[in-house]
N, C-alpha and C positions, 0 to 999 in steps of 0.2 A: 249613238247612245246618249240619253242626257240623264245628266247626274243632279240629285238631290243636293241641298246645303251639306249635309253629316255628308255623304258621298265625294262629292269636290273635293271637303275640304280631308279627309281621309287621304284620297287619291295624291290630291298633289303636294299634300306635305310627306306623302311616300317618296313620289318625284324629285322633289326638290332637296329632301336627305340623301337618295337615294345617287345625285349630282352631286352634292358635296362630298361622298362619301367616294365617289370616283375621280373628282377634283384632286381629293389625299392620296389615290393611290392603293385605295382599302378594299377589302371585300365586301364587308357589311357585313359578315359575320355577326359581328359582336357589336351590333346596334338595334334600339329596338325605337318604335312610335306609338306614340298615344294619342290617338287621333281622337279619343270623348275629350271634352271642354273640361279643365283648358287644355289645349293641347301641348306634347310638348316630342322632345325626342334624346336621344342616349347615344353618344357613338365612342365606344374605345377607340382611345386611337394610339399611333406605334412609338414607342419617343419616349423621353421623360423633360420635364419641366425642369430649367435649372433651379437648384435649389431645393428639390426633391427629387435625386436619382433612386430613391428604394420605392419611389412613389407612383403605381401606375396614373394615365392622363385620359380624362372623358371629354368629349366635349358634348355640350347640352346644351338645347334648343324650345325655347317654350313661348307661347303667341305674344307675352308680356316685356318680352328681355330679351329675345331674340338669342342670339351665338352665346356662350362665356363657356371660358375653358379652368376644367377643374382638376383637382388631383383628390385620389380614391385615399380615406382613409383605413387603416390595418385593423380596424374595431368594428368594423360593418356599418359604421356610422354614416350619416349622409356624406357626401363630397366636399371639399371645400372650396369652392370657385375663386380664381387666381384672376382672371381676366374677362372681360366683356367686351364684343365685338364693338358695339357702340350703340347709335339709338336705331339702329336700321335693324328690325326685324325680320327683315325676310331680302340680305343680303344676296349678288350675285354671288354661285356657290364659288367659281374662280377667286373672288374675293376672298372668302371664307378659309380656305383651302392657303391663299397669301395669307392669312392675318395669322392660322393656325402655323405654318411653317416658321414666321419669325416669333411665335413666341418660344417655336422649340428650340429657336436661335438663340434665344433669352433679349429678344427684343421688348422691353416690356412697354405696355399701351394701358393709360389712366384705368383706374375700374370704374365707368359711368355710374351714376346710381339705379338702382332699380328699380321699377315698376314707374317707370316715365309714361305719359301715355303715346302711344303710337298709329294708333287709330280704330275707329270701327271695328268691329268682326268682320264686316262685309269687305273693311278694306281687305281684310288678314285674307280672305279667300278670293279676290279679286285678284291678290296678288300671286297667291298660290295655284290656282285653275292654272296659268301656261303648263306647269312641271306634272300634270296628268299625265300624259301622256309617255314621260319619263318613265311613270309607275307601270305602265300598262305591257310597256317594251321588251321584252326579256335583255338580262343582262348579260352584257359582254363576258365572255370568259377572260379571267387573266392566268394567262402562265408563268 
């Protein structure tokens, strides 16, 4: 099967959520992707941030900034992100999965600034195509 650009890059930023979100220990449930430009992704995750125990924890993923992990505020307002992964947007998800556990540890890691550049689109899906196939696999059951 060969995949279109919108395709590819759909597929394997399913894949590669879809490995992070198994890296945590999560269902996926309560994650969602946006695969139209820019692309980005949503995953609740179980825990709370210290500093904010009434506060649930997302982590969010988008082609410009890569990983930062946020806490949900009580007004439907947007998020307010606590932490950013770093400059690597399209981190190994075991990594991601390590970065996200010690923040729940109250490890805390600089907050990079945003919107650095990081590469091409071509790279963003060059790097994403491996994790297709992740999308394509059905999921493990967890009990």
């Amino acid at each position: 099967m060969e995949l279109d650009f919108d395709d590819a890059l759909t597929w394997g930023l399913r894949g590669y959520v879809r490995l992070v979100t198994e890296e945590l220990g999560l269902t996926g449930e309560c994650s969602y992707v946006q695969a139209e430009r820019p692309a980005g992704a949503y995953l609740a995750l179980d825990g709370r941030l210290p500093g904010f125990p009434d506060r649930d924890v997302a982590l969010l993923w988008d082609e410009e900034n890569g990983w930062s992990a946020a806490v949900e505020t009580h007004s439907g307002e947007d998020v307010i992100v606590q932490a950013r992964f770093g400059p690597d947007v399209v981190p190994p998800p075991r990594a991601v999965a390590h970065w996200v556990r010690g923040l729940l540890r109250g490890e805390r890691m600089p907050l990079p600034r945003a919107g650095e550049p990081h590469g091409a689109p071509d790279d963003l899906l060059r790097r994403l195509v491996p994790y297709t196939t992740a999308a394509l696999v059905p999921a493990p059951r967890l009990t």
